[in-house]
N, CA, C and O atoms as a Tripos MOL2 file, in Angstrom:
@<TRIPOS>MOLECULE
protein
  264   263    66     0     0
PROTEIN
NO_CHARGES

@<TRIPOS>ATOM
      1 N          48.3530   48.9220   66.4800 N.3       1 UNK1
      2 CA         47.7860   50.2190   66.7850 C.3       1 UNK1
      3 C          47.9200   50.5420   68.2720 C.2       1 UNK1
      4 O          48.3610   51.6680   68.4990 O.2       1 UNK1
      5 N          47.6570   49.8540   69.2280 N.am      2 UNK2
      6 CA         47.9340   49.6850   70.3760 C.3       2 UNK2
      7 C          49.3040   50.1510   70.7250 C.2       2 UNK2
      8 O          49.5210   51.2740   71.1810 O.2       2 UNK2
      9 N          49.9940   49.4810   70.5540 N.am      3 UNK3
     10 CA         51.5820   49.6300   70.8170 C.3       3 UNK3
     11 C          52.1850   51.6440   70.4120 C.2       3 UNK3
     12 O          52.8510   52.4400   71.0740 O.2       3 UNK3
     13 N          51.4190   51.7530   68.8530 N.am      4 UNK4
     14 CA         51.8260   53.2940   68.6760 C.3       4 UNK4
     15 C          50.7080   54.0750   69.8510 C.2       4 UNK4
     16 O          51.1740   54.4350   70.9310 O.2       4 UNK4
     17 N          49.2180   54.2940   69.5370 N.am      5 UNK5
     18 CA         49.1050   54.5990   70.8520 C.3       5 UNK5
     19 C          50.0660   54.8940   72.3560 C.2       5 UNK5
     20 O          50.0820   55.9800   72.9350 O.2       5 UNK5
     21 N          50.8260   53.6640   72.7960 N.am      6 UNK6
     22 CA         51.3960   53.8850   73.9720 C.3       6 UNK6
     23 C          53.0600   54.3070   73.8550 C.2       6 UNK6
     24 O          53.9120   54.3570   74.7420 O.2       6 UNK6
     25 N          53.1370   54.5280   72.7050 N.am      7 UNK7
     26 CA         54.3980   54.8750   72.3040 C.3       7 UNK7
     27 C          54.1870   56.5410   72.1190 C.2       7 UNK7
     28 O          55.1040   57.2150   72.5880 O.2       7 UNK7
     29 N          53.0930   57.2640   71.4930 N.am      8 UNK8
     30 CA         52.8530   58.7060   71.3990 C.3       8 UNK8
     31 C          52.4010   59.0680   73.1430 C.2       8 UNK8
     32 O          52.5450   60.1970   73.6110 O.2       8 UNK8
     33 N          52.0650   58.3530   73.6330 N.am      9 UNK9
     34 CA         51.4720   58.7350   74.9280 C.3       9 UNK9
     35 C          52.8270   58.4380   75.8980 C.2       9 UNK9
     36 O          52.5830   58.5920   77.0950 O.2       9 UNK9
     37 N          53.8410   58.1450   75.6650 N.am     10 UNK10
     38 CA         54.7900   57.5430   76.5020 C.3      10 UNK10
     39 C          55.7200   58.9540   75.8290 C.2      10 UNK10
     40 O          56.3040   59.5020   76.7640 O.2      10 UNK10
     41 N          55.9020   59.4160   74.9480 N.am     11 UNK11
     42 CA         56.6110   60.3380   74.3090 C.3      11 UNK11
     43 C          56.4460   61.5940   74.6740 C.2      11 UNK11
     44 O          57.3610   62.4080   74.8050 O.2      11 UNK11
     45 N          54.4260   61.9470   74.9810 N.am     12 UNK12
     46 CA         53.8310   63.4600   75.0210 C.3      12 UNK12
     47 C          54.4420   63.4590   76.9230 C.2      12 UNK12
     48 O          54.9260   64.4740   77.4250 O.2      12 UNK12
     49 N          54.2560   62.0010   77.7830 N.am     13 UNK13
     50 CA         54.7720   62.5640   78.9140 C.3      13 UNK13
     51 C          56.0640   62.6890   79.4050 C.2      13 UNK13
     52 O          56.3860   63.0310   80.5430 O.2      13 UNK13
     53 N          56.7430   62.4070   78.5270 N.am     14 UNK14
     54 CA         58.2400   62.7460   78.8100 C.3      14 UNK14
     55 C          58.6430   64.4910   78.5650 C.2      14 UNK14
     56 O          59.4670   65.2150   79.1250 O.2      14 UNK14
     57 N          57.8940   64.6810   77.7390 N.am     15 UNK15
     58 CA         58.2550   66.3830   77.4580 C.3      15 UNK15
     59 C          57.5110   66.7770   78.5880 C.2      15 UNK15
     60 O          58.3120   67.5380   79.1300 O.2      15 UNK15
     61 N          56.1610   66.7540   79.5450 N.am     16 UNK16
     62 CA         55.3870   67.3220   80.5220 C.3      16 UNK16
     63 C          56.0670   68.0870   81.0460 C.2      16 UNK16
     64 O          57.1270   67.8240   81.6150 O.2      16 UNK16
     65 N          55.3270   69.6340   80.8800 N.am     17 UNK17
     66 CA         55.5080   70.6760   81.6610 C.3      17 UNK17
     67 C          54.4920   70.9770   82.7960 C.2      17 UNK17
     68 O          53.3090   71.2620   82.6110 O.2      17 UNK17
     69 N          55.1520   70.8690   84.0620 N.am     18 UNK18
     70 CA         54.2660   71.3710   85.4450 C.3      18 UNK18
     71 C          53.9510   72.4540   85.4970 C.2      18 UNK18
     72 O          52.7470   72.5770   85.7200 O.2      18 UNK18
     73 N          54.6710   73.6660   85.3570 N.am     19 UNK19
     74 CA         54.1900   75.0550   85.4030 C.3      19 UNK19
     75 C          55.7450   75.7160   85.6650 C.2      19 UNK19
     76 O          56.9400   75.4280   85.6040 O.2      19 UNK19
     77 N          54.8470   76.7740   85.9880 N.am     20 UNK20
     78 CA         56.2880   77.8420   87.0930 C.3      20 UNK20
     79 C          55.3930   78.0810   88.3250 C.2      20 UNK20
     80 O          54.2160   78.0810   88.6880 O.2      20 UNK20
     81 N          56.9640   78.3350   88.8550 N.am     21 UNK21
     82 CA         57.0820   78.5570   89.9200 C.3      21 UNK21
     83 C          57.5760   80.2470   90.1870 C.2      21 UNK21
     84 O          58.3730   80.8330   89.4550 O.2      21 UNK21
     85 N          56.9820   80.7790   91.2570 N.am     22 UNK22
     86 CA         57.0140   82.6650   91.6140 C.3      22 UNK22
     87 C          57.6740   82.4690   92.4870 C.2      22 UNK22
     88 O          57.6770   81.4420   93.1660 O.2      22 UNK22
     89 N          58.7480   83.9810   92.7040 N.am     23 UNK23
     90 CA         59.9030   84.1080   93.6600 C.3      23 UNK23
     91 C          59.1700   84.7160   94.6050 C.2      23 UNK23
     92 O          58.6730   85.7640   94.1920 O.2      23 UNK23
     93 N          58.8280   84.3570   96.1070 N.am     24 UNK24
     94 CA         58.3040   85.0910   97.0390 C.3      24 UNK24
     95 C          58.8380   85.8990   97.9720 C.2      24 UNK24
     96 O          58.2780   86.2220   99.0190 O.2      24 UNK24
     97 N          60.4170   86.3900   97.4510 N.am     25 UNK25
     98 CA         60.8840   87.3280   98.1550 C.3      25 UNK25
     99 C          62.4210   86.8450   98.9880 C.2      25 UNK25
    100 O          63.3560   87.5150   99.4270 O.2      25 UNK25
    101 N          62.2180   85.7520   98.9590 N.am     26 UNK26
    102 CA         63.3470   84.3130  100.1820 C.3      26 UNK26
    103 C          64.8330   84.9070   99.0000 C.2      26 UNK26
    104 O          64.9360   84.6330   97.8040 O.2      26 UNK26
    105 N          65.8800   85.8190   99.9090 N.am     27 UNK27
    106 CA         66.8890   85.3240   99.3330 C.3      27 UNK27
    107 C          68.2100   85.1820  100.0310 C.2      27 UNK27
    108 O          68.4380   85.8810  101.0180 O.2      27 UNK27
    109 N          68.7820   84.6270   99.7420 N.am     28 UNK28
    110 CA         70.0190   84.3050  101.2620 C.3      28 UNK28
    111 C          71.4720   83.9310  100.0800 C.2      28 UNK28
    112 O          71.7000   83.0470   99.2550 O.2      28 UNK28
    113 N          72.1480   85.0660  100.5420 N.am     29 UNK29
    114 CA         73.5120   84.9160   99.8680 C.3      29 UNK29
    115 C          74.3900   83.9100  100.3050 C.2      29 UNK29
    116 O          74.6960   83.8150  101.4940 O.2      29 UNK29
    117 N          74.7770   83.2260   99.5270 N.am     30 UNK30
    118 CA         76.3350   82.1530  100.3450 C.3      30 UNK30
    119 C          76.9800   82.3000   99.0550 C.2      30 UNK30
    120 O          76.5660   82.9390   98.0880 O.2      30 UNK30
    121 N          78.5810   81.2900   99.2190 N.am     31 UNK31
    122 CA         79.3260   80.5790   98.7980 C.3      31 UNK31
    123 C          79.4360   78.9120   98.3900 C.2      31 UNK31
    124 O          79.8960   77.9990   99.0760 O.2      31 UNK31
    125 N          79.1380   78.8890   97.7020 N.am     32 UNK32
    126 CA         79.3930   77.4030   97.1360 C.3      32 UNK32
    127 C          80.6860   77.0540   97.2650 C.2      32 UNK32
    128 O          81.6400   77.8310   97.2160 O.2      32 UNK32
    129 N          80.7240   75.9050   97.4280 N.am     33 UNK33
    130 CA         82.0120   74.3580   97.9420 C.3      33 UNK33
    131 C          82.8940   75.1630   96.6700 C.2      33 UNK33
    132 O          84.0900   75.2640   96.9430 O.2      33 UNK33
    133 N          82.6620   75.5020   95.8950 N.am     34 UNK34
    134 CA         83.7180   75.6790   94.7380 C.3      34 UNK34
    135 C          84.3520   77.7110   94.7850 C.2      34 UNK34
    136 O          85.1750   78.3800   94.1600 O.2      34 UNK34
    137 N          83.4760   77.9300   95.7760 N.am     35 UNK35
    138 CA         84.2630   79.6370   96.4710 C.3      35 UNK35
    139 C          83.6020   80.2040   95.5490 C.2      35 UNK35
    140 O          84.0710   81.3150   95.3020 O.2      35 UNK35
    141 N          82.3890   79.8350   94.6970 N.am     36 UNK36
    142 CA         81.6840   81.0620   94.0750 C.3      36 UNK36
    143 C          80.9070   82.0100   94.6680 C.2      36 UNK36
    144 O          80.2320   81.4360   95.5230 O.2      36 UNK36
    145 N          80.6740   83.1260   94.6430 N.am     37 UNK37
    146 CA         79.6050   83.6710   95.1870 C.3      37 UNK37
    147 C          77.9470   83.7410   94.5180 C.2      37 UNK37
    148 O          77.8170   84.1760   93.3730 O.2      37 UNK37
    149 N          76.8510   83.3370   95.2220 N.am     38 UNK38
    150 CA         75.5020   82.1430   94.7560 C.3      38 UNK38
    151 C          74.4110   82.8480   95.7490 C.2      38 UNK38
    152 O          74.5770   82.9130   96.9670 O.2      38 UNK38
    153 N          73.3280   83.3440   95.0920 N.am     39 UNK39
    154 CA         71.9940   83.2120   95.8640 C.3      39 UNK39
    155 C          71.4500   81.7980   96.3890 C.2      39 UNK39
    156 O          72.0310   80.9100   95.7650 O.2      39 UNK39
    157 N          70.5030   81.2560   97.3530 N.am     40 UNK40
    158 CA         69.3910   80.9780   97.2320 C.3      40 UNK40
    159 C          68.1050   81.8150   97.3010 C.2      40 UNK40
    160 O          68.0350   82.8170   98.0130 O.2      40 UNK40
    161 N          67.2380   81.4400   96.6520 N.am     41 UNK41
    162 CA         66.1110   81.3890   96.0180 C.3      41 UNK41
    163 C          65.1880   80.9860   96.7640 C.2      41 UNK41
    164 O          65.1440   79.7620   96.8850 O.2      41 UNK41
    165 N          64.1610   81.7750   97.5070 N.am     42 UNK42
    166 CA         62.8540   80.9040   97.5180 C.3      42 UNK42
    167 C          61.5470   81.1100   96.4210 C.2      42 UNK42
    168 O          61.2670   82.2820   96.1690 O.2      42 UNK42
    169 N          60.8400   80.1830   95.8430 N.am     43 UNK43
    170 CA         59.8890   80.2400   95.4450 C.3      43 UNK43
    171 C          58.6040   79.4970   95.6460 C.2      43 UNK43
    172 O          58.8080   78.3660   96.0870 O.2      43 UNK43
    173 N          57.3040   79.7990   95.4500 N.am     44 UNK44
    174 CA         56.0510   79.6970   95.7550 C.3      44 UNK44
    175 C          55.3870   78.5690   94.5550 C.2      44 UNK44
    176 O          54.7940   79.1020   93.6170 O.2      44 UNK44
    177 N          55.4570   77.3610   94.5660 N.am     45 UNK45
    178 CA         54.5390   76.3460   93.7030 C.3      45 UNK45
    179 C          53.6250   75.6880   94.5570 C.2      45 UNK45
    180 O          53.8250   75.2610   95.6940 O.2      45 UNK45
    181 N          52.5670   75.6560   93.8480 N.am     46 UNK46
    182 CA         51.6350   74.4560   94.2180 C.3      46 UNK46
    183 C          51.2660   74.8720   95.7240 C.2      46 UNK46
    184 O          50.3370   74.1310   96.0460 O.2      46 UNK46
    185 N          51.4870   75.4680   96.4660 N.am     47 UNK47
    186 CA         51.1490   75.8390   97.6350 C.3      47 UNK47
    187 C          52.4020   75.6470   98.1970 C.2      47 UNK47
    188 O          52.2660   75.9120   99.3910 O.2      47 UNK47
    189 N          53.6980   75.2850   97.9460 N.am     48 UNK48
    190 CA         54.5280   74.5390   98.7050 C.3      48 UNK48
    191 C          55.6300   75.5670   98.2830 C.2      48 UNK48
    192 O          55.5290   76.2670   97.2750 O.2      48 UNK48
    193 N          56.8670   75.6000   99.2870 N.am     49 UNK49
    194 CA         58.2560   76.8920   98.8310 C.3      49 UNK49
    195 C          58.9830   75.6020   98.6260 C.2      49 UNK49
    196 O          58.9180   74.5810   99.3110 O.2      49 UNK49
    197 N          59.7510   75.8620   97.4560 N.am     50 UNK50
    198 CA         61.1740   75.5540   97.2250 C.3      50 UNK50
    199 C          61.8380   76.1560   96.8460 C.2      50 UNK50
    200 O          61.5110   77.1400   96.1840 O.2      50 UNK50
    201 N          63.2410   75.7870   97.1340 N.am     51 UNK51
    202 CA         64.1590   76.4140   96.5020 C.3      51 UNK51
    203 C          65.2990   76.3990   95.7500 C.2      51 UNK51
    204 O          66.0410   75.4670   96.0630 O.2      51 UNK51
    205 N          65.6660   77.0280   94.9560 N.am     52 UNK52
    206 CA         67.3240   77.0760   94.0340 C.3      52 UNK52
    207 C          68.2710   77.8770   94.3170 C.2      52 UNK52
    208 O          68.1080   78.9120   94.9640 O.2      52 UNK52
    209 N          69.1000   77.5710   93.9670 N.am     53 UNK53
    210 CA         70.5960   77.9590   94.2260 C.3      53 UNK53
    211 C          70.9020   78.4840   92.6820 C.2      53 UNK53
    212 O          70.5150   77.8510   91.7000 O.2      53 UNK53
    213 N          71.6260   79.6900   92.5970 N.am     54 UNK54
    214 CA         71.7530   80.4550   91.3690 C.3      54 UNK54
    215 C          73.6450   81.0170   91.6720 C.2      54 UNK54
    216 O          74.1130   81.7580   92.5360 O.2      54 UNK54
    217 N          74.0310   80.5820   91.0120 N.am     55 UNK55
    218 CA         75.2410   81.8380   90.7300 C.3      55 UNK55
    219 C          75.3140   83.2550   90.5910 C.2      55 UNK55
    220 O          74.4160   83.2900   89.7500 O.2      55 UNK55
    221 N          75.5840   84.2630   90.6970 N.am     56 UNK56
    222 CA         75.2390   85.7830   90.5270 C.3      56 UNK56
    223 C          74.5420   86.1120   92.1790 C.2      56 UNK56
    224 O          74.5280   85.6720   93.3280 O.2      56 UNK56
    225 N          74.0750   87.0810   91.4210 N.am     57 UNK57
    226 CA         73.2320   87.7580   92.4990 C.3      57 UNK57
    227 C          72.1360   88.5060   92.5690 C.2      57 UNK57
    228 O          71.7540   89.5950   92.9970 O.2      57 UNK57
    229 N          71.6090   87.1980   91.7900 N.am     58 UNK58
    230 CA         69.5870   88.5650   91.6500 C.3      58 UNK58
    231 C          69.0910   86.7200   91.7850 C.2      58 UNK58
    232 O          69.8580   85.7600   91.7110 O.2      58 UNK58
    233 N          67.7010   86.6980   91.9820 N.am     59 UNK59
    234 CA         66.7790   85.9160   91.7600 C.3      59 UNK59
    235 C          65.8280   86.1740   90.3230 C.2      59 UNK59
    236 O          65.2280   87.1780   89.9400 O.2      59 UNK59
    237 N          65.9340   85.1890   89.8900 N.am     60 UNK60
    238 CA         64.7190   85.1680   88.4880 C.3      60 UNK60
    239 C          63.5130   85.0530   89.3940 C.2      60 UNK60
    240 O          63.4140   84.5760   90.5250 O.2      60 UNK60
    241 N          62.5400   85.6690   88.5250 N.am     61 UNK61
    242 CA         61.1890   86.3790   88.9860 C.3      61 UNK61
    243 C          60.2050   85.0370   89.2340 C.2      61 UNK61
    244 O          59.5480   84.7320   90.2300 O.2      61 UNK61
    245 N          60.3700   84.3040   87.8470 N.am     62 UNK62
    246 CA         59.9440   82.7090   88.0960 C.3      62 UNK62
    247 C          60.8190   81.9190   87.4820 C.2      62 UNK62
    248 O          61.5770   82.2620   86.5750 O.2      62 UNK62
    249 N          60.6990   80.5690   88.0990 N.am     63 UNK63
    250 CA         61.1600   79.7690   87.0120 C.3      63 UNK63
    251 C          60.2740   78.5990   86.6810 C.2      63 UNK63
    252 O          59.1670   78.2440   87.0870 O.2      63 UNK63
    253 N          60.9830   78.2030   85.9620 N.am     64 UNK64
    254 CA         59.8100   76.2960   85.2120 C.3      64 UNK64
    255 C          60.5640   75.2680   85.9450 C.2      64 UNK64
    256 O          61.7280   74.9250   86.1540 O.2      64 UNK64
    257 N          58.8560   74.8020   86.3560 N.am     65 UNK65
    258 CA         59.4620   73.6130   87.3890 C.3      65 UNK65
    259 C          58.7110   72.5710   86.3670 C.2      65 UNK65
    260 O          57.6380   72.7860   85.8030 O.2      65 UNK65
    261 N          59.6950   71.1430   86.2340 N.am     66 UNK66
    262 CA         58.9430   70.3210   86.1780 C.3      66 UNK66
    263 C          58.4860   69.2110   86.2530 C.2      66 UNK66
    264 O          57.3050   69.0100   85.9720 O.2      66 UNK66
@<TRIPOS>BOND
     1     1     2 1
     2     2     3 1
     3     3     4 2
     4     3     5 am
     5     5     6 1
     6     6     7 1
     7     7     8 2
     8     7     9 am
     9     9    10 1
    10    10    11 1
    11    11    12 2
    12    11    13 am
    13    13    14 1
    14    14    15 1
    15    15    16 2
    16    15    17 am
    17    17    18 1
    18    18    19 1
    19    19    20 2
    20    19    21 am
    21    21    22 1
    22    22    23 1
    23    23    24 2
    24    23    25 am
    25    25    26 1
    26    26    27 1
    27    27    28 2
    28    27    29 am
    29    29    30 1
    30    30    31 1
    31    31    32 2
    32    31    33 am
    33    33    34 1
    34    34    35 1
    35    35    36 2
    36    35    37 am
    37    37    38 1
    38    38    39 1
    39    39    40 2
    40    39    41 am
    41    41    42 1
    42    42    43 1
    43    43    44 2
    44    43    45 am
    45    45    46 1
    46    46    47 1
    47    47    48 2
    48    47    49 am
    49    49    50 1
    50    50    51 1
    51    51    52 2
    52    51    53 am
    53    53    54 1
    54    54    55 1
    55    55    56 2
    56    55    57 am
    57    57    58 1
    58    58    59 1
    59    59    60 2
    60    59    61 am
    61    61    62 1
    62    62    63 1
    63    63    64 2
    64    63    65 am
    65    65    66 1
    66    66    67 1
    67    67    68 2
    68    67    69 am
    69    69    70 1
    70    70    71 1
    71    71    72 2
    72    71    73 am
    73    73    74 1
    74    74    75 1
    75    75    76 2
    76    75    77 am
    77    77    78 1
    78    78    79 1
    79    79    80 2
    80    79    81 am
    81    81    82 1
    82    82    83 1
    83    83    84 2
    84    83    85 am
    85    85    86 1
    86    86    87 1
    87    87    88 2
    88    87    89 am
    89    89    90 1
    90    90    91 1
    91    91    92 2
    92    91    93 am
    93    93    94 1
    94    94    95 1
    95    95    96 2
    96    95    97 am
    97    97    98 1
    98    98    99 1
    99    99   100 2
   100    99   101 am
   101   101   102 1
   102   102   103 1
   103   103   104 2
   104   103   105 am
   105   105   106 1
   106   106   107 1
   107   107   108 2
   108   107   109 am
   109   109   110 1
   110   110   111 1
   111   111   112 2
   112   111   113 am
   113   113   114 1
   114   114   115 1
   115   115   116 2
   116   115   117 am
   117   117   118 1
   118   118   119 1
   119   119   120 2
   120   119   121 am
   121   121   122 1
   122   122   123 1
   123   123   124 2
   124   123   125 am
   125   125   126 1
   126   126   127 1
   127   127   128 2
   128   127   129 am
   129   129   130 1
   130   130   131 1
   131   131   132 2
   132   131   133 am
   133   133   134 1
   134   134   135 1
   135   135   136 2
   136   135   137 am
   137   137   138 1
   138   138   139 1
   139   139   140 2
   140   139   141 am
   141   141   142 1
   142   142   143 1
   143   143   144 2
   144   143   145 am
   145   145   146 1
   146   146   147 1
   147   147   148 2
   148   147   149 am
   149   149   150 1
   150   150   151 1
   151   151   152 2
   152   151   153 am
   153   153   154 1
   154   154   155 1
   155   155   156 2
   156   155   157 am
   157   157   158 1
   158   158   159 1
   159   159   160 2
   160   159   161 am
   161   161   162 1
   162   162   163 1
   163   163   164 2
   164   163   165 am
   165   165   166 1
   166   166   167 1
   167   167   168 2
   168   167   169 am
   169   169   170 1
   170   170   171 1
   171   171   172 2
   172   171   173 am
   173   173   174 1
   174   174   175 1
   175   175   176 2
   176   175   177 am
   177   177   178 1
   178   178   179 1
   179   179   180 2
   180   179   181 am
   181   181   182 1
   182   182   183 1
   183   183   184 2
   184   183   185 am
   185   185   186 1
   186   186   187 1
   187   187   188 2
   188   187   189 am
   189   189   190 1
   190   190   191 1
   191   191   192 2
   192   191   193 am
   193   193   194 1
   194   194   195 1
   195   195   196 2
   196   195   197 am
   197   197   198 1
   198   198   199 1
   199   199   200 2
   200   199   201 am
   201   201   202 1
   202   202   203 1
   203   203   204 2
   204   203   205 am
   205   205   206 1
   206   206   207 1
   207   207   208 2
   208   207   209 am
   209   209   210 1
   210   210   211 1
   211   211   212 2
   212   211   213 am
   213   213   214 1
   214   214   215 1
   215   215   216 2
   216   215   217 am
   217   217   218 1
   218   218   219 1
   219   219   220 2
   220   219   221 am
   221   221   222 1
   222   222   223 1
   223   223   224 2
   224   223   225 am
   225   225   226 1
   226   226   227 1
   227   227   228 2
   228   227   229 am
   229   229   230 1
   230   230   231 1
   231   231   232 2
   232   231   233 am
   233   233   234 1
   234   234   235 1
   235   235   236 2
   236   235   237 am
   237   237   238 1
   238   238   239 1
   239   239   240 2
   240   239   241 am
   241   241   242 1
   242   242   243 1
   243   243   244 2
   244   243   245 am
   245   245   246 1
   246   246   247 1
   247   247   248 2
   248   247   249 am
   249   249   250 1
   250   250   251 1
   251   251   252 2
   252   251   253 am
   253   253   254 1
   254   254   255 1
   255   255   256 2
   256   255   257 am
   257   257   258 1
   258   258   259 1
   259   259   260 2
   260   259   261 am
   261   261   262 1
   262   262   263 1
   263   263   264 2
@<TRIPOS>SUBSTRUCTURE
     1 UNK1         2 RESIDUE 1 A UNK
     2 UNK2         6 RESIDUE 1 A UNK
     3 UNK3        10 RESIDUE 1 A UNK
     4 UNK4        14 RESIDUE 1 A UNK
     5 UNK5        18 RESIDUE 1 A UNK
     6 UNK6        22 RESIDUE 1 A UNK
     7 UNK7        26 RESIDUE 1 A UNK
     8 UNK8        30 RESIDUE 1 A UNK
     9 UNK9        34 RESIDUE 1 A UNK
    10 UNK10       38 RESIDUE 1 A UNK
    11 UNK11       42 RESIDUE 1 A UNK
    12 UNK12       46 RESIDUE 1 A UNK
    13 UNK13       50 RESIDUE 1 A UNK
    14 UNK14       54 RESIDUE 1 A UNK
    15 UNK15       58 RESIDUE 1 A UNK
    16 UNK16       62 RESIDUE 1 A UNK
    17 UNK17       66 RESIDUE 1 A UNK
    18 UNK18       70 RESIDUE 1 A UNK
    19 UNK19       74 RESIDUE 1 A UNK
    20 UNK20       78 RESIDUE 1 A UNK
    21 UNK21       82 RESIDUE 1 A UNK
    22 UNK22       86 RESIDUE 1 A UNK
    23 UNK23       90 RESIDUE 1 A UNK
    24 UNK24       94 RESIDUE 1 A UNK
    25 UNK25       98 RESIDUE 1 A UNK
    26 UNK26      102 RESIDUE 1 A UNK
    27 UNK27      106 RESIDUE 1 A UNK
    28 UNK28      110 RESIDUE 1 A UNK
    29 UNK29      114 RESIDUE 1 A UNK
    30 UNK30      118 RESIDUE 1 A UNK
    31 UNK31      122 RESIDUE 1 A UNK
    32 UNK32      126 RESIDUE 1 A UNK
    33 UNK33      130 RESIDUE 1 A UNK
    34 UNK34      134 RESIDUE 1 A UNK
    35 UNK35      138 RESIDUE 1 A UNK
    36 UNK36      142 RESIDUE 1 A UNK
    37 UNK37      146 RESIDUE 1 A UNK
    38 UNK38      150 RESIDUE 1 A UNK
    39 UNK39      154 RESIDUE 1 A UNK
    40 UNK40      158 RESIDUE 1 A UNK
    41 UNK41      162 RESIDUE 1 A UNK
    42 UNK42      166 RESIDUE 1 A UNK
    43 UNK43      170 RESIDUE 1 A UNK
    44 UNK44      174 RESIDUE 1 A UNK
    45 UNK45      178 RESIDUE 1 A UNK
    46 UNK46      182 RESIDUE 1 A UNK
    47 UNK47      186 RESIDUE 1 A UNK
    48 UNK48      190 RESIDUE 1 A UNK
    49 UNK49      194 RESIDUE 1 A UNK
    50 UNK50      198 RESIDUE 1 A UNK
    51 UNK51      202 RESIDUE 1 A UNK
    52 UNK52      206 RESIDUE 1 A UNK
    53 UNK53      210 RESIDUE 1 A UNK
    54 UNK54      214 RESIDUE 1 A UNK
    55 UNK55      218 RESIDUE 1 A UNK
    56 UNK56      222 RESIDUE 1 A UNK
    57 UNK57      226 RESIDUE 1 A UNK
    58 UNK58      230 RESIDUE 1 A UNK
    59 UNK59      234 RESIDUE 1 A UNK
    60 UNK60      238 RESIDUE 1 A UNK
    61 UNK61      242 RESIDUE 1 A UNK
    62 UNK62      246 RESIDUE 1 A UNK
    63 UNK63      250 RESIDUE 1 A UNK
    64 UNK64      254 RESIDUE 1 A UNK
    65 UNK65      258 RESIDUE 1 A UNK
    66 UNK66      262 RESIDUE 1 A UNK
């Protein structure tokens, strides 16, 4: 019983979802090593900005960080 216990609990945190993350406005056009043309992205989690790199040229509003 033990063992399934830590086997459902070892399973539920592998799927763990942190949340999303909100775009706070940060966006800076470049080129990627491969000559595409690519946003970065800033966004607002947890109190803290990070950011992504997107192909195209818009920012998603949020995304799922996790």
């Amino acid at each position: 019983m033990k063992k399934l216990i830590t086997i459902v609990l070892f399973s539920i945190s592998l799927n763990a979802y942190a949340g999303n993350a909100f775009w706070n406005g940060y966006i800076e056009f470049i080129t990627t090593i491969s000559y595409q043309q690519g946003v970065r992205c800033g966004y607002n989690y947890n109190g803290q900005t990070i950011y992504q790199v997107f192909l195209g040229g818009n920012c998603p509003s949020s995304i799922d960080v996790y």
